[in-house]
N, C-alpha and C positions, 0 to 999 in steps of 0.2 A: 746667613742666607745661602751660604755654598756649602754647607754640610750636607752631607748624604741624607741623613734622616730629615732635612728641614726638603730636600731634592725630592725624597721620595713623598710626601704629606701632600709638596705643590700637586706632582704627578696624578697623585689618587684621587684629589678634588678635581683636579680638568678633566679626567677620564670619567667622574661620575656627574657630572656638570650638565644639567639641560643646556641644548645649544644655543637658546635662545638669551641663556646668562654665562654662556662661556667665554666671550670677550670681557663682557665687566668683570669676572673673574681673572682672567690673564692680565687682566690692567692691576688688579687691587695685588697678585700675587706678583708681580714680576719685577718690584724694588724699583720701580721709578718712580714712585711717588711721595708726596714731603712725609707720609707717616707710613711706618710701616704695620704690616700685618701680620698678626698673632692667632696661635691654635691655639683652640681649648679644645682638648681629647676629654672626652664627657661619657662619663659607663654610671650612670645614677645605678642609686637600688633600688630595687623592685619594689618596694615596700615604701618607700619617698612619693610623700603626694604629690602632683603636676603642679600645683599651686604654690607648693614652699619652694619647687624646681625653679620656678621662675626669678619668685624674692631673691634666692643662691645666686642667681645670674645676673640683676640688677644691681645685687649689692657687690657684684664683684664687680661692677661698671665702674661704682663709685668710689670700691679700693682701691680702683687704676686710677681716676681722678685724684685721687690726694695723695697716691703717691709720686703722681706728675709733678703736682703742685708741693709736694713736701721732697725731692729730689736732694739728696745732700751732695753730688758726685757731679753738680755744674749743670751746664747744658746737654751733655751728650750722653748723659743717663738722663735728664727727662724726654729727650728727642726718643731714646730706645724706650724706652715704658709708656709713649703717647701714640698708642694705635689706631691708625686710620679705619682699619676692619680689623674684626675678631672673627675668624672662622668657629663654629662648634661642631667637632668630628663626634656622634656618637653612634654606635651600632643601633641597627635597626632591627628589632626581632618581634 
């Protein structure tokens, strides 16, 4: 959470943040809460239908859940792999 690169991602989401969801963001991104928050940096291809985009996205929900649930590293590797919010950064063009 104190790496520069994870500093600068928080940054870039509050500065592009409607203000009317810029507090529920400073809460999800600011490490006080029991789960933490995860980027997914998302650059699909052009050529990917919106429809299979989503399936990608729901079945990556559920390889977070089973890897919660299948954690071999104790508690404090499923507490890190059991995220509260998932941001998805992708360019807009």
């Amino acid at each position: 959470q104190d790496k520069p690169c994870i500093q600068y991602w928080k940054q870039v989401c509050l500065e592009h943040c409607p203000s009317d969801r810029k507090q529920e963001l400073k809460v999800a991104l600011g490490g006080k809460t029991n789960r933490p928050a995860g980027f997914l940096l998302h650059s699909r291809m052009v050529n990917l239908p919106l429809e299979l985009v989503e399936v990608l996205h729901q079945q990556l929900i559920l390889d977070i859940d089973w890897a919660v649930k299948s954690a071999e590293g104790g508690e404090a590797e499923r507490k890190s792999l059991d995220f509260g919010v998932i941001l998805r950064l992708a360019p807009a063009t």
